[in-house]
C-alpha positions as CSV (number, residue, x, y, z in Angstrom):
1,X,-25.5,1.9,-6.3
2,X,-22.3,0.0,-5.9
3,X,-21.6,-3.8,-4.6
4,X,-21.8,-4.4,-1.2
5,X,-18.2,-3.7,0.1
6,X,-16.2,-7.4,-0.1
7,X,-13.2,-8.7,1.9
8,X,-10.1,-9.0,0.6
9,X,-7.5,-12.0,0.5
10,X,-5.2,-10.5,2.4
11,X,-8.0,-9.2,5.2
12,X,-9.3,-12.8,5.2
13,X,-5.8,-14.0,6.2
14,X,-5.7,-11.2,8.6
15,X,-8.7,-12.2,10.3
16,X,-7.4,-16.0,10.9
17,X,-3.6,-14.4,11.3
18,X,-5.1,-12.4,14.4
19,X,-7.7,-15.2,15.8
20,X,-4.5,-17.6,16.1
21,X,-3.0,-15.2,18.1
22,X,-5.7,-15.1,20.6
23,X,-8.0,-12.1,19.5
24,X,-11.7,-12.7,19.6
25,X,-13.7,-11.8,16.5
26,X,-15.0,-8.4,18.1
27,X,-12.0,-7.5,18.2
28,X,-10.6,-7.9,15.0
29,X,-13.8,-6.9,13.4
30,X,-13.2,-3.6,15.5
31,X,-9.3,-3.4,14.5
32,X,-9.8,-4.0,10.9
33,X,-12.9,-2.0,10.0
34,X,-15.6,-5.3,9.9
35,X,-18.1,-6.7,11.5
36,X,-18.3,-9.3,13.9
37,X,-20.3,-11.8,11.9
38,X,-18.0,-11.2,9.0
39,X,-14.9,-12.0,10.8
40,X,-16.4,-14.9,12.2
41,X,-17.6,-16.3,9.1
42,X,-14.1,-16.2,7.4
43,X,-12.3,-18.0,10.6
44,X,-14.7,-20.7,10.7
45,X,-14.0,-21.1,6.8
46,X,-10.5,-21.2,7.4
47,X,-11.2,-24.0,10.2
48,X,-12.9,-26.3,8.1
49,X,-11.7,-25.8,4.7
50,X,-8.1,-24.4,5.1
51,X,-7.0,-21.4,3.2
52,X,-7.3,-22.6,0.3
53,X,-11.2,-21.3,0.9
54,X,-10.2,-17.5,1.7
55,X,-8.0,-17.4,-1.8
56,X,-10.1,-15.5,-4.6
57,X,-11.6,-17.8,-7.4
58,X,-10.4,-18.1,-10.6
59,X,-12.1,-16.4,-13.9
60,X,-15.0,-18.4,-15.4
61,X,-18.3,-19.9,-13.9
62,X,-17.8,-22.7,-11.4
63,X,-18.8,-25.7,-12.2
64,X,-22.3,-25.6,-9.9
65,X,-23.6,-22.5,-11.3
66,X,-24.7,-19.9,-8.6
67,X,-27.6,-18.8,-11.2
68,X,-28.3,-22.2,-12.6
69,X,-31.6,-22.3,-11.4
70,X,-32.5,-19.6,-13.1
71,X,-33.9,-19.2,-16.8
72,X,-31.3,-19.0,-19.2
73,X,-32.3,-15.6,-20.5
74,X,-32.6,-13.9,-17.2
75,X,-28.5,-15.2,-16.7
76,X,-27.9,-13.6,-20.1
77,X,-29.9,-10.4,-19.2
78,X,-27.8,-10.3,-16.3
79,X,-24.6,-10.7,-18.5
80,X,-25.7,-8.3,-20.7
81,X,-26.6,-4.9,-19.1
82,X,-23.3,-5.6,-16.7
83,X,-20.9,-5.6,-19.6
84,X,-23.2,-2.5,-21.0
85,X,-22.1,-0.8,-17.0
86,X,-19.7,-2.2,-15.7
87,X,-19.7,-0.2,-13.2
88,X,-23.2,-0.8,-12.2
89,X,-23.5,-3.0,-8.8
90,X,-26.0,-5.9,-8.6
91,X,-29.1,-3.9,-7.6
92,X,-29.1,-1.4,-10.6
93,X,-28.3,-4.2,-12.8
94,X,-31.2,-6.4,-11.3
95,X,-33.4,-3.2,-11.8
96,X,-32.8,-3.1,-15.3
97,X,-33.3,-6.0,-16.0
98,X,-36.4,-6.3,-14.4
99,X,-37.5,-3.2,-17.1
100,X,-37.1,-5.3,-20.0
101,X,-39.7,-7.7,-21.4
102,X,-37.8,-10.6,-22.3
103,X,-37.9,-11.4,-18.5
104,X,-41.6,-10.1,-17.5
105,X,-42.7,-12.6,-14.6
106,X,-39.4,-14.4,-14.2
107,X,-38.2,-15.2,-10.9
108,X,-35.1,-12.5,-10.4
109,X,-32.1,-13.5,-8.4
110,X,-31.1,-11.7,-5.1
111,X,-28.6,-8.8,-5.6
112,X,-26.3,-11.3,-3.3
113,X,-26.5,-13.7,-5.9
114,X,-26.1,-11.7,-8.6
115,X,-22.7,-10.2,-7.2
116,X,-21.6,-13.5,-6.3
117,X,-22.7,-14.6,-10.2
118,X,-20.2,-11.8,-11.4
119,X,-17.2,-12.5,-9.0
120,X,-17.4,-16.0,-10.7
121,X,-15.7,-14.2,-14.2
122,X,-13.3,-12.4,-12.7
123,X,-11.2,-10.0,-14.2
124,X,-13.4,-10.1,-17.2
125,X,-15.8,-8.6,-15.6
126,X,-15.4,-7.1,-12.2
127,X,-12.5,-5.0,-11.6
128,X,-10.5,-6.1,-8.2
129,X,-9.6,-3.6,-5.9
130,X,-6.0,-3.3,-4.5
131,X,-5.2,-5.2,-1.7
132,X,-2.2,-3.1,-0.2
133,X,-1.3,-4.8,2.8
134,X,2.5,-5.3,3.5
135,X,4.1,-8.1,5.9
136,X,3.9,-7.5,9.5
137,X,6.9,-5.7,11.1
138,X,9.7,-7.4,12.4
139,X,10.9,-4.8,14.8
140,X,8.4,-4.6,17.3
141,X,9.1,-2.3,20.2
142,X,10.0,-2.8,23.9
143,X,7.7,-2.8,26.7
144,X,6.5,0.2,27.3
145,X,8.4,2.3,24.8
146,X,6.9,5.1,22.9
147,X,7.0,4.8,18.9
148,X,8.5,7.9,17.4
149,X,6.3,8.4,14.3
150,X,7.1,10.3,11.5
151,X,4.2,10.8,8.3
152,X,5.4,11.4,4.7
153,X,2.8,13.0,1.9
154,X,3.4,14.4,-1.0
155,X,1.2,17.5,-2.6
156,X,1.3,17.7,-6.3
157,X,0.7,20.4,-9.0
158,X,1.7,23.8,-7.2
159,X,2.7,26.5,-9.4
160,X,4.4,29.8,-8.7
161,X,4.4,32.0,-11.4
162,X,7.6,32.8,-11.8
163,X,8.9,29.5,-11.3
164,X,7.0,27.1,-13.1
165,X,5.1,24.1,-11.6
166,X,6.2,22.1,-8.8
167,X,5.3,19.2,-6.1
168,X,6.4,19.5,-2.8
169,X,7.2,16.4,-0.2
170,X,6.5,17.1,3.8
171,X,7.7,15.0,6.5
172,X,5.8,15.7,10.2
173,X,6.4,14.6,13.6
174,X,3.1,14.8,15.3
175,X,4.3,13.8,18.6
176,X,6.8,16.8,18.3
177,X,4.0,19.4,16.6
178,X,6.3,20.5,13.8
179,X,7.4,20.2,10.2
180,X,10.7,17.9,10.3
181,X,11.4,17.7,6.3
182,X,9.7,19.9,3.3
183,X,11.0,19.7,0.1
184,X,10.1,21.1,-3.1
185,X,10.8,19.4,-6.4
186,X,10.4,20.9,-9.9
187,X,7.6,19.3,-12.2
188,X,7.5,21.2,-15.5
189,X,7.6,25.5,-16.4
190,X,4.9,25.6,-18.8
191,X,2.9,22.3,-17.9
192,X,2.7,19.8,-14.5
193,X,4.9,16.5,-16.4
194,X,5.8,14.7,-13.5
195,X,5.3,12.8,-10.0
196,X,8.2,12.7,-6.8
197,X,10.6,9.9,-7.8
198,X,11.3,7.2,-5.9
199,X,14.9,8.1,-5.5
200,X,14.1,11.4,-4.5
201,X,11.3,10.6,-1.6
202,X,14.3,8.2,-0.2
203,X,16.9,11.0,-0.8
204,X,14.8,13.4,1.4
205,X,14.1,10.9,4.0
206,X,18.0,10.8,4.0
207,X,18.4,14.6,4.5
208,X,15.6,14.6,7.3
209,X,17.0,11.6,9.3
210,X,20.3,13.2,9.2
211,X,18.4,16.3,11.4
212,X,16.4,14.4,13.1
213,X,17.1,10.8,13.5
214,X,16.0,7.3,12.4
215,X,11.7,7.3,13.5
216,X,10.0,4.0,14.5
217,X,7.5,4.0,12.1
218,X,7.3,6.6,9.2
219,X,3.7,6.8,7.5
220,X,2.4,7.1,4.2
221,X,-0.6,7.0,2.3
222,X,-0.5,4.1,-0.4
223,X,0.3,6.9,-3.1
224,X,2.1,4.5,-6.2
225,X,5.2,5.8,-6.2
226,X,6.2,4.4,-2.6
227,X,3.7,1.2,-3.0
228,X,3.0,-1.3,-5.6
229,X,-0.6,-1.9,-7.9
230,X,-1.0,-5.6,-7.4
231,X,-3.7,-6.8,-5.8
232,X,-1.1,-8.8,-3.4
233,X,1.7,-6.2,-3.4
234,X,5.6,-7.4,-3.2
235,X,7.2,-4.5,-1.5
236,X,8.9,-1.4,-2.8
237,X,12.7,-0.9,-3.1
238,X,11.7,2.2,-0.7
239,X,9.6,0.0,1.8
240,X,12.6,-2.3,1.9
241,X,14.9,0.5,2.2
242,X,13.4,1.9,5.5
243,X,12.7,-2.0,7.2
244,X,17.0,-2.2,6.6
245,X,17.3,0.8,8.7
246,X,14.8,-0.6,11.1
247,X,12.0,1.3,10.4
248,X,8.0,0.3,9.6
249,X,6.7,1.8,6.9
250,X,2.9,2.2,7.4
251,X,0.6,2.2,5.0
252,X,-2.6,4.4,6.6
253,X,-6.5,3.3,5.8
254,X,-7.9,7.1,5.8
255,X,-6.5,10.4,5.2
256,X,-7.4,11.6,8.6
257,X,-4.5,9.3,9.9
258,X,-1.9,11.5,8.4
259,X,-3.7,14.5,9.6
260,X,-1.0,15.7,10.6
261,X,1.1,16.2,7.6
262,X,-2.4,17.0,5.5
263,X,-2.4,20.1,8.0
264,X,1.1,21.0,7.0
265,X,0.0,21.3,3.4
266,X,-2.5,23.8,4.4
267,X,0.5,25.7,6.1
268,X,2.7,25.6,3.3
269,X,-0.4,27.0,0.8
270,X,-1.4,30.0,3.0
271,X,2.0,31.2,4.7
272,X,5.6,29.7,2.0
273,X,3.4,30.2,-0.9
274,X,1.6,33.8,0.2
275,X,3.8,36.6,-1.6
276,X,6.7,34.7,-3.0
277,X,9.8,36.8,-3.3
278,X,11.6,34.3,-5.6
279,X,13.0,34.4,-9.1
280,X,15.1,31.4,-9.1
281,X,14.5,28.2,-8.0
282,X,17.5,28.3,-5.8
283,X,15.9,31.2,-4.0
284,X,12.9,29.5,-3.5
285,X,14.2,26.5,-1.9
286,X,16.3,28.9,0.4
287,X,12.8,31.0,1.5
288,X,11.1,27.4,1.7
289,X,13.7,26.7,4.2
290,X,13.8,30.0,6.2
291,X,9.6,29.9,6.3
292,X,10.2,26.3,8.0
293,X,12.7,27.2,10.7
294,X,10.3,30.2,11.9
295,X,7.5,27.9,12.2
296,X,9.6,25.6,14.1
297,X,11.9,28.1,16.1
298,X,10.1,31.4,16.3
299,X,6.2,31.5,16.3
300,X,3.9,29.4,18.7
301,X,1.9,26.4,17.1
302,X,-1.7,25.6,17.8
303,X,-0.5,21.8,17.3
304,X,-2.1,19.7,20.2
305,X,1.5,18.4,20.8
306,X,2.7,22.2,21.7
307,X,0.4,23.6,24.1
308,X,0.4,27.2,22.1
309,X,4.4,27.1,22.5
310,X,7.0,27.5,19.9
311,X,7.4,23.8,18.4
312,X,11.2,23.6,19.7
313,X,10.5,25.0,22.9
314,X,7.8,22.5,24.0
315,X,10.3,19.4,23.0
316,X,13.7,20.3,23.6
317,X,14.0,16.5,23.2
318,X,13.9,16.9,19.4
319,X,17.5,17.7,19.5
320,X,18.6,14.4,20.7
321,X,18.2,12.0,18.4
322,X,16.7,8.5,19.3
323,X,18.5,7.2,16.4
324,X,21.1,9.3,15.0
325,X,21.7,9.0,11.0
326,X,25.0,10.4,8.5
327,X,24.8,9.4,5.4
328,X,27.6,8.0,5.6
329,X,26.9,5.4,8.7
330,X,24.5,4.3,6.3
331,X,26.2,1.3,5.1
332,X,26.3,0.3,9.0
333,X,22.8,0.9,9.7
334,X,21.5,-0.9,7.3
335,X,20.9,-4.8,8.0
336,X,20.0,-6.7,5.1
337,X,18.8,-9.4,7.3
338,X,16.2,-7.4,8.9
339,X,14.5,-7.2,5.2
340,X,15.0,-11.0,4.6
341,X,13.2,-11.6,8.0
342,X,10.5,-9.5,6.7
343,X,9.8,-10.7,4.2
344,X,9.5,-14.3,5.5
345,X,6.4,-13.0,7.0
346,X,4.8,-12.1,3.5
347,X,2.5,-14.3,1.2
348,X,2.1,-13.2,-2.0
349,X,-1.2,-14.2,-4.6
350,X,-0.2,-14.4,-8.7
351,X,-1.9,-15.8,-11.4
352,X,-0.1,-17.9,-13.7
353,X,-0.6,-17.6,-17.7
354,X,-1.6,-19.9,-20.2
355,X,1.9,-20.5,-20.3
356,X,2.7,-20.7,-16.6
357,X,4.2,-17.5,-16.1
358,X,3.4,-14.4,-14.0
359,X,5.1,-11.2,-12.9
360,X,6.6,-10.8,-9.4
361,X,8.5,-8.1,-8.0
362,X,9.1,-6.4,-11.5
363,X,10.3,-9.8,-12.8
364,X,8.9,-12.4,-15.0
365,X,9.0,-16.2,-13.2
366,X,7.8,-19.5,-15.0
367,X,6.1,-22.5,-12.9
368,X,5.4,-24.7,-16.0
369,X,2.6,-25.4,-17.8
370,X,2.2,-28.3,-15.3
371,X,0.7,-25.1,-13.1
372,X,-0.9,-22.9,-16.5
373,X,-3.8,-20.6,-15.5
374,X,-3.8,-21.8,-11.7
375,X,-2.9,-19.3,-8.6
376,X,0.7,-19.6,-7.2
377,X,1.1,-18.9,-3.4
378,X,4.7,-17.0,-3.2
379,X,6.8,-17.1,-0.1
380,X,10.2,-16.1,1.1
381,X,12.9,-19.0,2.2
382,X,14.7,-17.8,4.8
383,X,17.1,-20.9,4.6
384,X,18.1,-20.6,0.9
385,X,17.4,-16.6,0.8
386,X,15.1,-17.7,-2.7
387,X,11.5,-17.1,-2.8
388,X,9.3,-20.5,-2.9
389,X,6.7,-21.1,-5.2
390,X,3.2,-23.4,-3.9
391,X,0.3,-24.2,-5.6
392,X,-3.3,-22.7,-4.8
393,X,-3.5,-26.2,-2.1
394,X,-0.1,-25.5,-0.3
395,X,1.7,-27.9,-2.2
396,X,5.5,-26.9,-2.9
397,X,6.4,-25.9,-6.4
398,X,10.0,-24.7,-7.1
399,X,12.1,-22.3,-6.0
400,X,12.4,-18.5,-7.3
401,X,15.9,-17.2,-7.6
402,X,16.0,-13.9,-6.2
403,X,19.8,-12.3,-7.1
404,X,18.1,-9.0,-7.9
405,X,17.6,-9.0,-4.4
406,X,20.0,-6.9,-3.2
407,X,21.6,-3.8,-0.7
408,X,22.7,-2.5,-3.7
409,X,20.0,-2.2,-5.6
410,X,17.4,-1.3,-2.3
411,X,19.7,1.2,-1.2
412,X,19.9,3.0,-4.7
413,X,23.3,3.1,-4.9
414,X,25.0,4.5,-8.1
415,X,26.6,1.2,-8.9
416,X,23.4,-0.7,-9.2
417,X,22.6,-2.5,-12.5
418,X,19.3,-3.8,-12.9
419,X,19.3,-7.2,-14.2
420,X,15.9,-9.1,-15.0
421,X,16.1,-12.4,-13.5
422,X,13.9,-15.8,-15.2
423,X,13.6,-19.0,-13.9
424,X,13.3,-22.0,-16.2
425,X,10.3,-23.9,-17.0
């Protein structure tokens, strides 16, 4: 039995982000997946002890002691059999520990307490989860408008005999009932060696806009090549890519929010794969392509959004872009001050070293040992276009220069050299 499901920093700011703005606890709880109660608890929190109460706590017992009254060896029992399992949540640990004679007729603590005990060593001994949740968007829509949604997965480790093994990356309009964007990529003859790149999820995101136009909002799971692993994540070169153009990327909570696109895959196994008359990569991609434009042109979909009509024939619309996208208008499109306004809306959680350092954004920043093994609350400056350093309180720090920050580098252009930027101590 696992722990009892826990909040996460940046659902606790959530919850207060969305109370401020007028929502009432049942329903955020019902928005983000909690209950009432829960919600509640965390806002009143906020109220009376600011945020610095919805931050996690640093590794190492606190100076009260959630298990203090407790015997000594029933805390080291406890200790024990959990760094024996780590994996093991507070109730099978309690169980076990009740087995052994050391603590015969000993008061036990309450598996609440005894998750709460653990939380108090942090990374030493429970493993956080991530905590993928990107700054709000800054292009909200008009009145009334309909969001044109586009959703992005990626299916990994196919393999056609002749060919070797490949992945294959599917872009689907749902609204429209059809495949807008499928793109195989080659991932090894003898063996499955590698994922999509970055570069070439952004490169076929390029080719589909180009069809199709620029979407609102393009989906994604939080697969790790489009989103980062820390437990407060600083945005991807790709994420900041598509807010430039104007777009929200969209990280979805459960696969059956891309269902859509999962569908797709299904398509692709049974009918592109079935009976592959390809030799050569090149003729692959060529019958890939012909297999997509008779599911889109020719043969009636059972999609919801097509009515049992040929995908093009139930939206004409299709043809006309909302946004039209070249390649080359890129440089137009793309507003670097629509990614500097988003990311004034982040907050980002690090955990300084002995030393004062942490990593952020794929570079190494230094607070001082003034601020050695403390939290550091990163935000974005709008004024100086640096990111801002604070303590775990609020208080302001330093600034963080942030010339790797660039359309250059975002926009993967072939001139790009990365340079790893350091602040001084």
């Amino acid at each position: 039995m696992s722990n009892q499901r826990k909040t996460t920093f940046a659902e606790r700011q959530q919850f207060v982000e969305m109370h401020q703005q007028g929502s009432t606890y049942q329903a955020i709880g019902e928005a983000c997946g909690w209950k009432e109660s829960t919600v509640k608890k965390h806002c009143l929190t906020y109220q009376h002890h600011s945020e610095t109460a919805l931050q996690p706590r640093k590794a190492g017992p606190v100076c009260r002691g959630i298990l203090s009254t407790f015997e000594g060896v029933v805390r080291f029992a406890i200790l024990r059999v959990k760094k024996q399992h780590p994996e093991w949540g507070a109730v099978v640990v309690l169980d076990e520990v009740a087995q052994r004679a050391s603590v015969k007729g000993l008061p036990l603590p309450k598996p609440a307490q005894t998750a709460a005990y653990f939380q108090q060593f942090g990374s030493r001994l429970v493993s956080h989860k991530r905590n993928l949740r990107l700054p709000p968007s800054v292009t909200p829509l008009s009145e009334g408008e309909t969001a044109l949604v586009f959703q992005l997965d990626m299916q990994e480790r196919l393999q056609v005999e002749s060919l070797g093994y490949f992945n294959v990356l599917q872009i689907r309009a749902p609204q429209w009932g059809m495949t807008v964007g499928c793109y195989p990529h080659q991932a090894g003859e003898k063996r499955w060696q590698r994922k999509v790149s970055q570069v070439e999820a952004r490169d076929d995101c390029r080719t589909t806009f180009e069809q199709w136009g620029l979407p609102d909002i393009l989906q994604t799971d939080k697969d790790k090549v489009l989103t980062p692993s820390d437990e407060t994540p600083f945005p991807t070169d790709f994420t900041l890519w598509l807010v430039g153009l104007g777009i929200q990327h969209k990280l979805i909570q459960r696969v059956t929010q891309n269902a859509s696109v999962e569908r797709a895959h299904r398509t692709f196994d049974k009918q592109v794969l079935s009976g592959v008359p390809s030799d050569t990569w090149s003729d692959f991609l060529h019958h890939v392509k012909q297999e997509q434009i008779r599911l889109r042109e020719r043969i009636p979909s059972r999609a919801k959004a097509c009515h049992g009509q040929i995908p093009i024939q139930a939206h004409p619309e299709a043809h006309t872009p909302k946004r039209p996208y070249r390649c080359g208008w890129e440089s137009q499109l793309f507003d670097m001050q629509k990614v500097f306004h988003y990311l004034a809306g982040g907050k980002w959680l690090r955990s300084a070293s002995a030393k004062g350092q942490f990593h952020f954004a794929d570079q190494i920043y230094s607070v001082g040992t003034a601020h050695a093994s403390q939290f550091i609350i990163i935000t974005f400056d709008l004024q100086t276009k640096q990111f801002a350093a604070h303590s775990q309180t609020g208080v302001f720090i330093k600034h963080l220069p942030a010339t790797w920050l660039t359309e250059t580098r975002i926009r993967s252009l072939p001139e790009y050299e990365n340079v790893n930027v350091q602040s001084d101590t």
